[in-house]
C-alpha positions as CSV (number, residue, x, y, z in Angstrom):
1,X,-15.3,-41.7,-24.8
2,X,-13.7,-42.1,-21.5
3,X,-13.9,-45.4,-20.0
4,X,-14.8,-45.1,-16.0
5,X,-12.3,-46.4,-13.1
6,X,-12.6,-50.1,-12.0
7,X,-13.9,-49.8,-8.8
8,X,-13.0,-52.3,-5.9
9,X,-15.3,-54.0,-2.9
10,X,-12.4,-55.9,-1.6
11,X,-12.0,-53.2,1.5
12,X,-10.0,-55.5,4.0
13,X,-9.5,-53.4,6.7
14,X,-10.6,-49.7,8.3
15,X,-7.4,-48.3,10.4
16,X,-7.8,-44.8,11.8
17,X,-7.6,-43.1,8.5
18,X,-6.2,-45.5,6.3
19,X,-8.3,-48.1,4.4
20,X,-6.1,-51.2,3.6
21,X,-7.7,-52.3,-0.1
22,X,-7.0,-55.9,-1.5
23,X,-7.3,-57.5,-5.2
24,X,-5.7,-53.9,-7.0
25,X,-4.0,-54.2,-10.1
26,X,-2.1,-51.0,-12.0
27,X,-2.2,-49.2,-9.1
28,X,0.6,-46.7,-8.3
29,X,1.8,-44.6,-5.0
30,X,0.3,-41.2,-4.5
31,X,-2.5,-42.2,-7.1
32,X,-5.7,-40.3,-6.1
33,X,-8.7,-41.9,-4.7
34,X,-12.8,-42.1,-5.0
35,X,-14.4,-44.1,-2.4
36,X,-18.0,-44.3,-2.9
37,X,-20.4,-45.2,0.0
38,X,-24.1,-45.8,0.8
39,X,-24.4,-41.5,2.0
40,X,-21.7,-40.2,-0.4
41,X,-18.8,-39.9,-2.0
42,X,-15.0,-39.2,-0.2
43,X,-11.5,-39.0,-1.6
44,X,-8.4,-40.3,-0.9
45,X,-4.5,-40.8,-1.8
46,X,-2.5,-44.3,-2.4
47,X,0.4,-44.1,0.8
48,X,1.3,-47.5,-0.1
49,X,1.2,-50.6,-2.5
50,X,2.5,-54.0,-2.1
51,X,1.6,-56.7,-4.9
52,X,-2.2,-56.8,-5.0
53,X,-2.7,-54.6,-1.7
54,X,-2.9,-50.7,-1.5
55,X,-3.4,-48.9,1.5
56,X,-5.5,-45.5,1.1
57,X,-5.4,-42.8,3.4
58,X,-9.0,-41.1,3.9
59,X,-9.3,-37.3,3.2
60,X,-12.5,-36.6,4.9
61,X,-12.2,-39.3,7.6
62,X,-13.6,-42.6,8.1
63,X,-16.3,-41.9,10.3
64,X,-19.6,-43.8,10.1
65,X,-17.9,-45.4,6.9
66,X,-19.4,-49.0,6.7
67,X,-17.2,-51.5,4.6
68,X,-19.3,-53.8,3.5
69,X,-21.2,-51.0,1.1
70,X,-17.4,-49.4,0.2
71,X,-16.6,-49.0,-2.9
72,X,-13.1,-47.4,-4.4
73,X,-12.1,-46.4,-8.0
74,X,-8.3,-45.2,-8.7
75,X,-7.9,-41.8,-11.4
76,X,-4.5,-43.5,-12.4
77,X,-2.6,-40.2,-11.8
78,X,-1.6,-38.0,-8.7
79,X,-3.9,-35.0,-6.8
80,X,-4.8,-32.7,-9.4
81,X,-6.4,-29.3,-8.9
82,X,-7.6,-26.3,-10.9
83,X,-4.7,-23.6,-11.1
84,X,-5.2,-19.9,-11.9
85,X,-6.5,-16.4,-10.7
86,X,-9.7,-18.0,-9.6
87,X,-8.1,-19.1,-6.3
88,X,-7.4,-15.0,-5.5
89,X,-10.0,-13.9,-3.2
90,X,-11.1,-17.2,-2.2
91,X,-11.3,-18.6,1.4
92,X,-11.6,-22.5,1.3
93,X,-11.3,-25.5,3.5
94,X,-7.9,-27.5,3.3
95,X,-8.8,-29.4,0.2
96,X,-9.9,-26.4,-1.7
97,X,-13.7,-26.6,-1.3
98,X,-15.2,-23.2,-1.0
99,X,-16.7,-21.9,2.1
100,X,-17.4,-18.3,1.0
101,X,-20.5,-19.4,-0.6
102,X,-18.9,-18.8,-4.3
103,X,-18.5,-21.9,-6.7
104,X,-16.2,-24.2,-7.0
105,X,-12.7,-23.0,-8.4
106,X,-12.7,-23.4,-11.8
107,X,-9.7,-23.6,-14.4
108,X,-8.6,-24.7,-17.5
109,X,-5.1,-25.8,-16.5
110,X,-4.7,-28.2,-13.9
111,X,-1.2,-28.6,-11.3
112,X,-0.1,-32.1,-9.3
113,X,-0.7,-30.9,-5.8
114,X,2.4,-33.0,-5.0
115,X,4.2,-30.3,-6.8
116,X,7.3,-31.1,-9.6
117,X,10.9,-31.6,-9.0
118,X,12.7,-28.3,-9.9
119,X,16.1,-28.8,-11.3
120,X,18.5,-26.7,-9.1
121,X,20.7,-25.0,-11.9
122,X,16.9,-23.4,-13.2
123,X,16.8,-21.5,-9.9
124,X,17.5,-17.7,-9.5
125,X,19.1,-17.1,-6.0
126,X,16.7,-14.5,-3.7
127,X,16.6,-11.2,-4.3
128,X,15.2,-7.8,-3.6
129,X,12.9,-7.6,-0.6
130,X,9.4,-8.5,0.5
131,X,8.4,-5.6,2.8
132,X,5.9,-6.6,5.8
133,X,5.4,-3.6,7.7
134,X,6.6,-4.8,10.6
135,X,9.6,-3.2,11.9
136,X,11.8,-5.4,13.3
137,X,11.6,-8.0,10.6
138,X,12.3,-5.3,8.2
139,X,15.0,-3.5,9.4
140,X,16.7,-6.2,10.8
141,X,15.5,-9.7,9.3
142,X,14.6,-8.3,6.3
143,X,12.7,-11.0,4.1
144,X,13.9,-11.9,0.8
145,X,11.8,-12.5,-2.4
146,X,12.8,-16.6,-2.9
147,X,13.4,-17.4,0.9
148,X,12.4,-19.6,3.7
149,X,11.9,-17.6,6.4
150,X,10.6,-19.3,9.8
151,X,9.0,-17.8,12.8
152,X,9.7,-19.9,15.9
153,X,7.2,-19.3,18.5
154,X,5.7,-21.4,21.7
155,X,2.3,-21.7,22.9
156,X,0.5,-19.0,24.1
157,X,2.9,-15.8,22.1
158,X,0.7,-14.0,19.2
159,X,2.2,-15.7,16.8
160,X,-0.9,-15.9,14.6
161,X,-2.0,-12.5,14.7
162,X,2.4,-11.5,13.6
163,X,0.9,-13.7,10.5
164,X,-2.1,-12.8,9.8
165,X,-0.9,-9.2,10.1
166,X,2.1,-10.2,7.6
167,X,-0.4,-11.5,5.5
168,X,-2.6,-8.7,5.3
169,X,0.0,-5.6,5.1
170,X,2.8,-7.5,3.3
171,X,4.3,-6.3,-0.7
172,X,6.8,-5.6,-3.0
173,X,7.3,-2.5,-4.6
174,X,5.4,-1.3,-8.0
175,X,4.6,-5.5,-9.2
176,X,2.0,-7.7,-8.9
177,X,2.3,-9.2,-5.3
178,X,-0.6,-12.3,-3.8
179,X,-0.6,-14.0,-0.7
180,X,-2.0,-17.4,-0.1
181,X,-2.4,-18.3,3.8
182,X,-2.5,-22.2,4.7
183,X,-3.6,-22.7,8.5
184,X,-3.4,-25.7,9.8
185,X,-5.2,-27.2,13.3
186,X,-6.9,-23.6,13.9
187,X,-9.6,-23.2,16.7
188,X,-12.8,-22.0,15.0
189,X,-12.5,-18.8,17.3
190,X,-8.5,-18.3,15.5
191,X,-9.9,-19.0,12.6
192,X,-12.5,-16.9,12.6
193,X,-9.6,-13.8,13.4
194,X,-7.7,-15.2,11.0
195,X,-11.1,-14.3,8.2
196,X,-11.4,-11.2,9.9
197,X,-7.7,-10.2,10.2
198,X,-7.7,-10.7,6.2
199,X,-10.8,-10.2,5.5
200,X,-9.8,-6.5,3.4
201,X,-6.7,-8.0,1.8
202,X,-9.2,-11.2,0.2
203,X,-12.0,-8.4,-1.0
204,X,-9.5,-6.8,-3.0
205,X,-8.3,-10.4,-4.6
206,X,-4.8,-10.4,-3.6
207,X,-5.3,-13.1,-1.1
208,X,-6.2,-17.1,-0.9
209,X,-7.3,-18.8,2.7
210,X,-7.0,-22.5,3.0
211,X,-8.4,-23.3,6.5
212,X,-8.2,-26.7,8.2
213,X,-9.9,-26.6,11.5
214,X,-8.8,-28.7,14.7
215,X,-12.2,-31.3,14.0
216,X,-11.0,-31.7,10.7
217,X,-10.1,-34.9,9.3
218,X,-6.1,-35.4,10.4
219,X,-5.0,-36.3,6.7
220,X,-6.4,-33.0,4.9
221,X,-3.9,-31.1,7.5
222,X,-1.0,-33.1,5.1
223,X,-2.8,-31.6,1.6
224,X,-3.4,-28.2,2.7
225,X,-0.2,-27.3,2.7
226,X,0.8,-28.7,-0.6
227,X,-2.5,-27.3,-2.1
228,X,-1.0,-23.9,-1.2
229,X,1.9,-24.1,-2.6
230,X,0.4,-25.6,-6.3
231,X,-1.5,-22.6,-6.2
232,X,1.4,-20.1,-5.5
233,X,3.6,-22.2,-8.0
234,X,1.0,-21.6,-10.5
235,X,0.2,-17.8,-9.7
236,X,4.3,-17.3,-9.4
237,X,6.0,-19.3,-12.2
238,X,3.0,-19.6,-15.0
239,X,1.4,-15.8,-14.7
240,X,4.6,-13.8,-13.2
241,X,3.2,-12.6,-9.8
242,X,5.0,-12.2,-6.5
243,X,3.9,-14.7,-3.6
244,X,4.0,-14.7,-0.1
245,X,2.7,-18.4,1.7
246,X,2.3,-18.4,5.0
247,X,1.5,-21.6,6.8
248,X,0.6,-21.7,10.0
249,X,1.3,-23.9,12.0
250,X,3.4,-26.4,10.9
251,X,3.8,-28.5,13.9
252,X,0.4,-29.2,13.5
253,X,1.3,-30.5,10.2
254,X,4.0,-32.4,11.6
255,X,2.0,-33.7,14.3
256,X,-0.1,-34.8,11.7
257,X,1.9,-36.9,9.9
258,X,2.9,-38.4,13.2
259,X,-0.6,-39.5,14.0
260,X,-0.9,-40.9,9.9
261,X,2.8,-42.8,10.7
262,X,2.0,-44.4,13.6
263,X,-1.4,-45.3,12.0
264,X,0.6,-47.3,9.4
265,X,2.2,-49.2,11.6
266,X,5.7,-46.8,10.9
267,X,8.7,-47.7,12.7
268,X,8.7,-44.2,15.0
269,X,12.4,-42.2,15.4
270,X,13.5,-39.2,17.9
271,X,9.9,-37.7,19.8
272,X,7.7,-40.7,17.8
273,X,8.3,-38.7,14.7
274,X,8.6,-41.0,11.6
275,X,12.2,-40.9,10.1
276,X,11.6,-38.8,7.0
277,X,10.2,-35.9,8.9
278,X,13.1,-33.8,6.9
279,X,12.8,-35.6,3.5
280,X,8.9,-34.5,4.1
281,X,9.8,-30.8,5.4
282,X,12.2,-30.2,2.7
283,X,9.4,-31.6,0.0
284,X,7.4,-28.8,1.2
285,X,10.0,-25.6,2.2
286,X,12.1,-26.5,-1.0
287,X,9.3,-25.5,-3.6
288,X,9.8,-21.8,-2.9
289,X,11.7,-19.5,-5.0
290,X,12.6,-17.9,-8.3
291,X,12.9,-19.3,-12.0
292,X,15.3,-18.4,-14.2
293,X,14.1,-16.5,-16.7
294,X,10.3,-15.9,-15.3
295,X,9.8,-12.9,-13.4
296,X,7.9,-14.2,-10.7
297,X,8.9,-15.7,-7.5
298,X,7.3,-17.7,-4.3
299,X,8.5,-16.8,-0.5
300,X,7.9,-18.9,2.7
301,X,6.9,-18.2,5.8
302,X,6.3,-21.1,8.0
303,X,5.2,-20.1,11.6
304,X,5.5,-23.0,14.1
305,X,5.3,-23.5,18.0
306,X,8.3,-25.2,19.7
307,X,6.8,-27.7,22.4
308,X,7.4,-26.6,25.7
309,X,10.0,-23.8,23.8
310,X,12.3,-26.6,22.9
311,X,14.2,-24.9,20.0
312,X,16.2,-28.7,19.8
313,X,12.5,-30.4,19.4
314,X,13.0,-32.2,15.7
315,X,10.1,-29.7,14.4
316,X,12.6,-26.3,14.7
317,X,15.6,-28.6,14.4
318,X,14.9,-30.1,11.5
319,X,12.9,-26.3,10.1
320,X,16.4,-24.8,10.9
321,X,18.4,-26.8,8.8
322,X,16.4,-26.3,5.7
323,X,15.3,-22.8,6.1
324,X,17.7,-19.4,5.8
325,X,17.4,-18.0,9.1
326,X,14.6,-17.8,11.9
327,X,12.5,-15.1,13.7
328,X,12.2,-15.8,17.3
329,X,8.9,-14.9,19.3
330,X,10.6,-14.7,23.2
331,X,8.0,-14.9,26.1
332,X,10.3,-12.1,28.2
333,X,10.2,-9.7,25.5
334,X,6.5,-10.1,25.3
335,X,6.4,-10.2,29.6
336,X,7.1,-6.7,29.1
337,X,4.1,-6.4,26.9
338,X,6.0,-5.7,23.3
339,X,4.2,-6.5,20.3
340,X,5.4,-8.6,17.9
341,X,7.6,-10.0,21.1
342,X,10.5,-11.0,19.0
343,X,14.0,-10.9,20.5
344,X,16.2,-9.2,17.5
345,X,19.3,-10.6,18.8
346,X,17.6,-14.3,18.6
347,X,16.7,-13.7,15.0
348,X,18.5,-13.8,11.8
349,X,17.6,-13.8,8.0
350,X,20.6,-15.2,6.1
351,X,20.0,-13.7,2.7
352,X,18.9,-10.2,3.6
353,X,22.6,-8.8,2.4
354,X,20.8,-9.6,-1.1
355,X,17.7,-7.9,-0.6
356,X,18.4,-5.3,1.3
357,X,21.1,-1.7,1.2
358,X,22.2,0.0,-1.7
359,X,19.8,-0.5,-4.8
360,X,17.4,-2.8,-3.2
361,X,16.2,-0.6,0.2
362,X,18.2,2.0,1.3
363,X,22.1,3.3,1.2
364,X,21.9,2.8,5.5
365,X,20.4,-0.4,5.8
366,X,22.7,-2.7,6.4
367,X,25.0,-0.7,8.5
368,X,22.0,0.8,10.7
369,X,20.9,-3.1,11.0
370,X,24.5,-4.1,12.4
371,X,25.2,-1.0,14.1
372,X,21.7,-1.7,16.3
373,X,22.2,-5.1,16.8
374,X,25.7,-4.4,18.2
375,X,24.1,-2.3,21.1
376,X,21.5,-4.0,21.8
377,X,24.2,-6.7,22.6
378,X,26.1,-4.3,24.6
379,X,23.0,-3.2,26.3
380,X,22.5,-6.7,27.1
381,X,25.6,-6.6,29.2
382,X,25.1,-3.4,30.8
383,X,21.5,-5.0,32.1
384,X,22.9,-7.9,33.7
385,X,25.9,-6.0,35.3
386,X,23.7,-3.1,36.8
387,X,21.5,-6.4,38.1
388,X,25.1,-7.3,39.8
389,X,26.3,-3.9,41.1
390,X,22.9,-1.5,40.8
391,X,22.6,1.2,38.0
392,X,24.7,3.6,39.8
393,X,27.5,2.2,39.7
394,X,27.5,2.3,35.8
395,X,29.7,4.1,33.7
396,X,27.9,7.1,31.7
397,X,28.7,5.1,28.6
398,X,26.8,1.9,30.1
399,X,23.9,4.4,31.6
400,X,23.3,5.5,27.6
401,X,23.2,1.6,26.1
402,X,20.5,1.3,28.7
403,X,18.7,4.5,27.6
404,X,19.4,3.2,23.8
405,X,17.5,-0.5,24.8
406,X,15.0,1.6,26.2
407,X,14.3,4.0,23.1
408,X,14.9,0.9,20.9
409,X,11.8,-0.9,22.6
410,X,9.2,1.7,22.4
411,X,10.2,3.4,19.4
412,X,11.2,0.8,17.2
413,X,10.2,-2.6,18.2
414,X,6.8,-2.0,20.0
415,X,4.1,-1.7,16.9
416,X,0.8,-2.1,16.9
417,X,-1.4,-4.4,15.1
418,X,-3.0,-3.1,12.7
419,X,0.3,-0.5,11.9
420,X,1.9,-0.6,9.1
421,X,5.5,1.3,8.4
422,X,7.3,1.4,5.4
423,X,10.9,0.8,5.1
424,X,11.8,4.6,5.4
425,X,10.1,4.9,9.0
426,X,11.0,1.8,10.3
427,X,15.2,3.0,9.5
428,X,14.2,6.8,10.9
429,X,13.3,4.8,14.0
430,X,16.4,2.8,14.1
431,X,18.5,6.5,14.6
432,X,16.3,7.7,16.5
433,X,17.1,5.0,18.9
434,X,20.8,5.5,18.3
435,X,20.9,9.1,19.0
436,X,20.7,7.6,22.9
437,X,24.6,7.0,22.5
438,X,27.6,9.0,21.7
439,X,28.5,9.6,18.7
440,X,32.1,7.7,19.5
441,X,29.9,4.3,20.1
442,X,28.7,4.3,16.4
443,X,31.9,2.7,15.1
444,X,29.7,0.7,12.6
445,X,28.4,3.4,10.8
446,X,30.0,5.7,8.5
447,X,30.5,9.0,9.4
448,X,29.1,10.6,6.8
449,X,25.9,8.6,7.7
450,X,26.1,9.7,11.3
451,X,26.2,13.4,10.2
452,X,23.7,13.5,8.3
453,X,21.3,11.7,10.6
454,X,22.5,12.8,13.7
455,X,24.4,16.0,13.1
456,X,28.2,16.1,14.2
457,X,27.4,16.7,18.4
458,X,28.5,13.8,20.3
459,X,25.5,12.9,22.6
């Protein structure tokens, strides 16, 4: 027979989102929450105990909520939630409640939303590569199966349709590969292209949307996130499937936790952040990867929008030091109306040497990658000295790098949409846009390479 939660009236104090509960005994941090009122019932999480005080932050909000009629009962253990296929297909608010119309999730395991600590000698570094379609993250910050990979945007770039289109079009070769999409402080018109965007990939049950609107309740922004990741841990770890998370955007999350902090009465550090903004980033970017011995593994891909394009704002400070790389979203790339608007040379993905070239891609990779990366640098330079002394007075040699930038653009880094390219067409673009220089420029490349690509003429 199980015996039902003492339940509490001694509600001492409503602040923003945080209820402030007195006369508690056996009552732990993170311990999960049922507050019972006179029109329903709404949840909660323990931030904080001290003696016989413990200081609940509201899920759903404290609107309308009338203390005197409160009453709150602790489960004695963190967030919990149902783990298992039944999340594929699923769209859902940020706590996991259906709103496709379908029942609740249902599961006979259950997961610690919180997540587990992971012991670091169990992991598996990254390896092979998560293929997204999209050119210029492919061929050139290729995404690794186990990695962090950031996209560093500011207001007003797509950077939620480069997601949602990741998230629709993204795989791995010949296993079984799921995405689950956590966005965070949508519009209802975003999140209504977000359904649509995906709505394909989550018919055929490879995908799990978690959307928390901008009128939600400030504190689920915090769990939807971590409810993402329980369920990819779950999907990845327990039943051996590839997963892609995206989460969108996280300086919404982190604003978020700003609002909760200063709610709590938080001392506030750099940009009224509270002081374990990291600690609470790294709790969250840290839970991807691969397990020894279990074939499955979980990727990252937080999107996030630097506030007035601050890369040094703590949000993409703090993201780059935990994360393996970044892809940067530049407003003069997409000025010249490119889409996805990231500037290659701007963008790096640390690991991709061990997911990408010979036996993971293809033989070329990773010299094509360096070899396209070293013009467009060079390019870079002949743009801003034909701005000094006009194109003419350019060297033929200068006149081609432009010619290459040029190719490069339309060829290779403009895309649309809805296209998708696999990783053969996205590299037959790359020489394409090489065959703009002589052949003497390609010092990166092997010659046999070059040859057989580009035949033995020197352009």
């Amino acid at each position: 027979m199980t015996v039902p939660p003492v339940e509490y009236e001694t509600v001492e104090e409503l602040r923003g989102p945080l209820l402030v509960v007195r006369g508690v005994q056996g009552v732990g941090w993170d311990e999960y929450a049922r507050i019972r009122t006179g029109t329903g019932t709404r949840h909660g999480l323990v931030l904080e105990v001290d003696r016989d005080l413990a200081v609940v932050q509201l899920l759903e909000g404290s609107e309308s909520l009338d203390l005197e009629s409160t009453r709150i009962g602790f489960d004695g253990e963190p967030l919990h939630i149902p783990v298992g296929p039944g999340w594929l297909g699923r769209i859902c608010n940020g706590r996991g409640e259906p709103l496709d119309g379908g029942p609740p999730i249902l599961a006979a395991e259950r997961a610690a939303v919180a997540g587990n600590p992971l012991n670091p000698t169990w992991r598996d570094p990254p390896e092979q590569a998560v293929l997204t379609g999209v050119s210029v993250i492919d061929g050139l910050t290729t995404l690794v199966r186990g990695q962090k990979l950031p996209v560093f945007s500011v207001a007003g770039m797509p950077h939620l349709e480069l997601a949602t289109q990741i998230a629709a079009q993204a795989n791995v070769q010949d296993e079984p590969f799921s995405v689950v999409f956590a966005a965070m402080g949508l519009t209802a018109a975003d999140a209504d292209a977000a359904r649509d965007a995906l709505e394909r990939r989550s018919a055929a049950g490879e995908l799990t949307l978690l959307l928390n609107l901008a009128d939600d309740p400030v504190v689920e922004r915090l769990l939807t996130p971590r409810l993402a990741l329980t369920i990819a841990e779950h999907l990845a770890h327990d039943l051996g499937r590839h997963l892609l998370v995206v989460m969108a955007d996280m300086t919404s999350y982190c604003e978020a936790l700003r609002e909760v902090s200063a709610a709590r009465g938080e001392i506030p550090a750099r940009r009224a952040y509270p002081g374990y903004l990291y600690s609470d980033l790294a709790s969250l970017y840290e839970r991807c990867g691969r397990i020894r011995g279990r074939p499955g593994s979980v990727t990252l891909l937080p999107i996030l929008t630097m506030p007035a394009g601050d890369i040094t704002h703590p949000v993409p400070d703090l993201t780059g030091y935990i994360t393996e790389g970044q892809v940067l979203l530049s407003p003069d790339v997409a000025a010249r109306e490119v889409y996805p608007p990231v500037d290659p040379l701007a963008s790096l993905s640390r690991l991709m040497r061990r997911g990408a070239g010979p036996g993971h891609t293809r033989a070329d990779h990773l010299d094509l990658a360096a070899q396209v990366l070293a013009a467009l640098d060079r390019a870079r330079q002949a743009r801003e000295l034909a701005e000094l002394v006009g194109a003419d007075a350019l060297s033929d040699t200068d006149r081609s790098y432009l010619r290459f930038e040029h190719t490069f653009t339309d060829v290779f880094l403009n895309q649309r949409r809805d296209e998708t390219r696999s990783m053969d067409d996205t590299l037959d673009r790359a020489w394409r846009s090489l065959a703009e220089l002589p052949r003497r420029e390609l010092t990166m490349l092997p010659a046999a390479q070059v040859a057989a690509h580009l035949g033995d003429r020197d352009g």
